[in-house]
C-alpha positions in Angstrom: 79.8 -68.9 -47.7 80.8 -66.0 -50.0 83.4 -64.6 -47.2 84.9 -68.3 -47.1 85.3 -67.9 -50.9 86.9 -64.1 -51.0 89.3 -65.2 -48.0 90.0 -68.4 -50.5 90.2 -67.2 -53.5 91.0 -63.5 -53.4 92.1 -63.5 -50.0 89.8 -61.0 -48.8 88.5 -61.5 -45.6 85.8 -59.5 -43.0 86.1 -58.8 -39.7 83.9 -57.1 -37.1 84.9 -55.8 -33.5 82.5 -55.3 -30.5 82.4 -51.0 -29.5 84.2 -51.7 -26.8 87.4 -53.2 -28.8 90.1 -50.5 -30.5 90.5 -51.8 -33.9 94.4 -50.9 -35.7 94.3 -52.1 -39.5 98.0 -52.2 -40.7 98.3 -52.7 -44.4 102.0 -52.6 -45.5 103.3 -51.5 -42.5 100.8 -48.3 -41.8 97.8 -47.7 -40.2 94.9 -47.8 -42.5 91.7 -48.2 -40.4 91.6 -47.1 -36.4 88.8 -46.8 -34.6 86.5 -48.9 -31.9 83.5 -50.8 -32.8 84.8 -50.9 -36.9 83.4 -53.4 -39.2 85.2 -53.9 -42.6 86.9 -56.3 -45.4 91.0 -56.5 -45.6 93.2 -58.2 -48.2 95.0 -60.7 -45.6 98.1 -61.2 -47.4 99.6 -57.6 -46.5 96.9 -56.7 -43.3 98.2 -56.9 -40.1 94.9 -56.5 -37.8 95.1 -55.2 -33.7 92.7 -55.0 -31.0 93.1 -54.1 -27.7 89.7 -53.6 -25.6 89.2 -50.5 -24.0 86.7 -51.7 -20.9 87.9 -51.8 -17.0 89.9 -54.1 -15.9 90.2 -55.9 -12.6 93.4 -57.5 -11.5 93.6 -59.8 -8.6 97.5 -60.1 -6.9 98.9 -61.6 -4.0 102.3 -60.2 -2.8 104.4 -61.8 0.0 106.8 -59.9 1.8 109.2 -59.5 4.6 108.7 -57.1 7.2 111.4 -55.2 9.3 111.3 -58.0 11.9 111.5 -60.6 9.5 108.0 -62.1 8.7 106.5 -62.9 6.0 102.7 -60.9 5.3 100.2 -62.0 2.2 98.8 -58.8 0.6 95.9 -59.6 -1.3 94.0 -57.0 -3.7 93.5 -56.0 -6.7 94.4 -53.2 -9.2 91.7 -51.7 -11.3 93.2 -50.0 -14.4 91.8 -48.9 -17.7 93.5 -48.8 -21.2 93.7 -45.4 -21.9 96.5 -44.8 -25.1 95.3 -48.4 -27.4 98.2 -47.0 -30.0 100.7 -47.0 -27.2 99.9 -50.0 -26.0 100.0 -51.5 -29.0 103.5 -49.8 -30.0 105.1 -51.9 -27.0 102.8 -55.2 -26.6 101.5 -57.5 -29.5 97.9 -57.5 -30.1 97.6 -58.9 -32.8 94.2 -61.1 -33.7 93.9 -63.5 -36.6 90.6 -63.6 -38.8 88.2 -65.2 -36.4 89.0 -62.2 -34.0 91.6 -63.9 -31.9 94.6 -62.7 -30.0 97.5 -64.4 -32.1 99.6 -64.1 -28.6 98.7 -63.5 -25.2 100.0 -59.9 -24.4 97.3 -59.1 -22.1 98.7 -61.8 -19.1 102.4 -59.9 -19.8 100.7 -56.4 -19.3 98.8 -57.8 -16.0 102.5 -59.4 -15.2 104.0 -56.1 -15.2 101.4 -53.7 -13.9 101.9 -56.3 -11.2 105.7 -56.1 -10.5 105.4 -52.7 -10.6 102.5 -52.9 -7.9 104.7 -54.9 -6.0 108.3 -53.0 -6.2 106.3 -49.9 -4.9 104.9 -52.2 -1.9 107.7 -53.8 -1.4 110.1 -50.8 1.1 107.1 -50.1 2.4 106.4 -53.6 4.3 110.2 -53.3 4.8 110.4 -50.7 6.8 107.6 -51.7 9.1 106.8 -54.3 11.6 104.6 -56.7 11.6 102.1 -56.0 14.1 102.2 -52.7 11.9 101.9 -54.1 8.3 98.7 -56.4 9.6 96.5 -52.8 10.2 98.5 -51.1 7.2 95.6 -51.8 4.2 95.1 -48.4 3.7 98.7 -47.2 3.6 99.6 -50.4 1.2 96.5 -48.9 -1.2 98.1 -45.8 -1.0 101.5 -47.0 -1.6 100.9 -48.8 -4.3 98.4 -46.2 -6.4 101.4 -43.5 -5.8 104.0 -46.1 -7.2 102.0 -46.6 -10.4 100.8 -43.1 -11.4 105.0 -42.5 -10.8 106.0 -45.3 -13.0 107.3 -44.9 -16.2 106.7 -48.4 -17.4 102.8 -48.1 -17.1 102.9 -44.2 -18.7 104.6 -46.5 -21.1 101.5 -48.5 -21.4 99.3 -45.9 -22.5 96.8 -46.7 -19.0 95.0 -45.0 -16.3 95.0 -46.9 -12.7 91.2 -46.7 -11.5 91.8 -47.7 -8.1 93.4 -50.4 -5.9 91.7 -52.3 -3.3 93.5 -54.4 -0.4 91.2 -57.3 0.5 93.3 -58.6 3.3 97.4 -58.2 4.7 98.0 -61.8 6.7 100.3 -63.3 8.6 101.4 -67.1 8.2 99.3 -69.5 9.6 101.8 -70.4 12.4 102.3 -66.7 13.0 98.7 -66.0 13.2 98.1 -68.3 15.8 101.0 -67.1 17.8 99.4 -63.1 17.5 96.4 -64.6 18.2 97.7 -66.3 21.7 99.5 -63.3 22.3 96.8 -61.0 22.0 94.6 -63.5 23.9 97.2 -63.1 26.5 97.2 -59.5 26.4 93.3 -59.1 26.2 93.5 -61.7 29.3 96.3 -59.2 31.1 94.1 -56.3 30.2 91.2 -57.9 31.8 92.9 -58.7 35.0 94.5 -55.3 34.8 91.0 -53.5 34.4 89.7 -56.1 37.4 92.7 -54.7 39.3 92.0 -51.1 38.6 88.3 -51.2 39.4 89.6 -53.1 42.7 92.5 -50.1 43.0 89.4 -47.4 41.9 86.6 -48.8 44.9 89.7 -49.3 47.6 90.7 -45.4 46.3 87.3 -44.4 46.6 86.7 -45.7 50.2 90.0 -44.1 50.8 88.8 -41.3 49.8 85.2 -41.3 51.4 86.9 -41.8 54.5 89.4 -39.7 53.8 86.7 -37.1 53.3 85.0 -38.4 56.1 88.4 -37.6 58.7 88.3 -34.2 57.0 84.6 -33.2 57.5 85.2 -34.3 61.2 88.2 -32.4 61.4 86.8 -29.7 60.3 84.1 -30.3 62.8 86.2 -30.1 65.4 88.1 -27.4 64.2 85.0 -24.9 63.5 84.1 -26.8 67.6 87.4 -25.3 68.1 87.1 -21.9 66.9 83.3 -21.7 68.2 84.9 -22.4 71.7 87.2 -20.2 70.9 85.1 -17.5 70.1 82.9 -18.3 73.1 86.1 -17.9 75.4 86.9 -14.6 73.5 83.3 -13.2 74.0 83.8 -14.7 77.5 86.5 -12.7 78.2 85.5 -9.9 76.6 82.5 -9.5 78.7 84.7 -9.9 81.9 86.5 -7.4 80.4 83.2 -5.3 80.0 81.8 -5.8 83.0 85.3 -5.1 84.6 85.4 -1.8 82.9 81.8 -1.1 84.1 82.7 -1.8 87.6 85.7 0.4 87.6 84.2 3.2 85.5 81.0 2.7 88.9 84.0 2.7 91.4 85.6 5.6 89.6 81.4 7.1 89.4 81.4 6.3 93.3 84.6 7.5 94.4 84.7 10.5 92.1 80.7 11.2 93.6 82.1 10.3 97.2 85.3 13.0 96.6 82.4 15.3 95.7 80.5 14.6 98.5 83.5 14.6 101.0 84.2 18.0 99.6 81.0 19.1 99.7 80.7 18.2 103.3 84.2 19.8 104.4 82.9 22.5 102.1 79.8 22.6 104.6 81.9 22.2 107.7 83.7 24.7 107.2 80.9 26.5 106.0 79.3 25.8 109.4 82.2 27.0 111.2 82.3 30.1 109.5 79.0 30.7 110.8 79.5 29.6 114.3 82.3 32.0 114.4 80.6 34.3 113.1 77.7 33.9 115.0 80.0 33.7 118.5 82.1 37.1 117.0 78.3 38.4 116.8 77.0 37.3 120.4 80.4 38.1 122.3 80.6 41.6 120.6 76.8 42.2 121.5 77.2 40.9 125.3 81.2 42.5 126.0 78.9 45.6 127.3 77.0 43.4 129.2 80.1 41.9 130.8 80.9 43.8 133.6 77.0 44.9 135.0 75.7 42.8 137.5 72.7 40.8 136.7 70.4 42.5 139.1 71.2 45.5 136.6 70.6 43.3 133.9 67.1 41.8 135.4 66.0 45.3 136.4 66.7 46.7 132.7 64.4 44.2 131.1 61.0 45.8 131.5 59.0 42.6 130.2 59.7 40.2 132.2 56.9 37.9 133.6 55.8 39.6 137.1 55.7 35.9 138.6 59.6 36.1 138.1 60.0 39.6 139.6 58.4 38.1 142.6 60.9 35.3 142.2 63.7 37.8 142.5 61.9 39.4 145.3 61.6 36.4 147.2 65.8 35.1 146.2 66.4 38.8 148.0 64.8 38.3 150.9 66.2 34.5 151.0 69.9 36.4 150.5 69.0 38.9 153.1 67.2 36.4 155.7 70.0 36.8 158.7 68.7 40.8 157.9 65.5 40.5 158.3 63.7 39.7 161.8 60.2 39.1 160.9 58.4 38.6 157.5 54.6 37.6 157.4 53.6 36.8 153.7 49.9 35.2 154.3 48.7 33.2 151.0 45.8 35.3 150.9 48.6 38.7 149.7 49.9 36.5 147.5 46.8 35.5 145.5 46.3 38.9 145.4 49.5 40.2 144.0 49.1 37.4 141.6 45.5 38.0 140.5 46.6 42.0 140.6 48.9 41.2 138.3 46.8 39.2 136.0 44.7 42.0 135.5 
């Protein structure tokens, strides 16, 4: 009641702002009061109040663009952006509120309006120069984009904010075109599967190729290492023939060289032998030349021990010489058992 009767009488009003609300109190053109959170009387006929809050904000935008192969994507997400410079801000946007605390003009919507062009120029060569297959799995590039484009622009240093962050919720395709990457992909996903059925048919057919493959070779190489066993069995084959065929001629060479020996050995003997025969002939012919020329009665009669029963032997071959000489001989047995037993004695 008494604030009803200042504002109608005097003209004095109150006015009281939350701490989270920058309060400008113009009177006559200059700042008088500044300040957040500030509580305090004015004269309203030359006060000019302003309040811009100072808390987060979150602002939703969807963007439609073209892409390089001409198709239209929705980009949905918001920009979260905090006002940083309130006597910036409220150098280039009105914010003005009247007694009861009220924004006199809606300033706030044109600020949104522009951070959001500006979101949207910096997005917009982006999704030009890409396709769209490409912009559909671009969210984070289009964040990216579009923080870089409005920490560069002059228009929101101009605003006196800070950009918190920007979120893409979703980049989509028309309906129509949706369905058509959908049937497409199905299709794709479909040729994929046949193609991995096919390649796991292609893999087993390889791998029995190749497990007989390997198979061949193992009995290849069987046969081979057969091979070179037989081989080597023919080599040590032959190289005992050879042995033993050295043997035999290194016995024939023993035999023949031991035979040579012996032949020598035995002409060595023979001759040996005939040495000695001649020798012992040279021996008995020079010992009986004397003996030549004497007749053998000689030679009987100079041998002293011979056996008396051959003397009477030669007695009796004399008389047998001398028989037509001789006219009677009486030799009885009886003289001759005596001559004989004379002689014995």
């Amino acid at each position: 009641m008494i604030n009803f009767i200042l504002s109608v009488i005097f003209g004095i009003d109150h006015i009281k702002f939350d701490s989270m609300t920058y309060a400008l109190h113009y009177k006559n053109g200059k700042i008088k009061k500044e300040g957040r959170g500030l509580s305090f009387y004015y004269f309203v006929h030359n006060s000019s109040i302003v309040a811009i809050p100072m808390g987060s904000n979150d602002l939703p935008f969807i963007f439609n663009e073209s892409t390089n192969d001409y198709q239209t994507v929705n980009i949905q997400g918001q920009i979260s952006y905090k006002i940083m410079n309130p006597k910036t801000l409220a150098d280039v946007l009105d914010f003005t509120v009247n007694s009861s605390g009220q924004h006199k003009k809606n300033d706030i919507e044109k600020l949104n309006q522009r951070i959001i062009n500006e979101a949207q120029t910096a997005i917009s060569s982006f999704i030009h120069e890409i396709r769209l297959k490409d912009a559909i799995r671009s969210a984070k590039a289009v964040e990216q984009e579009i923080i870089e484009g409005l920490k560069s622009s002059q228009s929101v240093d101009m605003f006196g904010i800070e950009i918190l962050g920007v979120s893409i919720l979703a980049v989509q395709a028309t309906p129509e075109m949706t369905r058509a990457l959908e049937t497409e992909t199905r299709e794709k996903l479909q040729q994929e599967a046949d193609h991995a059925i096919y390649e796991r048919r292609n893999f087993a057919v390889e791998q029995e190729r190749k497990i007989k493959e390997s198979e061949l070779n193992t009995e290849i190489a069987i046969e081979e290492k057969q091979k070179q066993i037989e081989e080597k069995q023919m080599e040590s084959e032959v190289q005992r023939a050879e042995n033993e065929r050295r043997l035999r001629e290194m016995k024939l060479e023993a035999d023949i060289a031991v035979e040579n020996q012996r032949k020598q050995l035995i002409e060595q003997k023979t001759a040996n032998d005939k040495k000695e025969a001649e020798t012992q002939g040279y021996i008995i012919e020079t010992t009986l030349k004397p003996y030549k020329d004497i007749d053998w009665k000689t030679l009987t009669a100079l041998n002293n021990n011979l056996d008396p029963k051959f003397n009477i032997s030669l007695a009796f071959r004399q008389l047998a010489e001398n028989a037509d000489k001789i006219g009677n001989l009486n030799i009885s047995p009886e003289l001759l058992e005596s001559i004989l037993n004379n002689q014995k004695k």
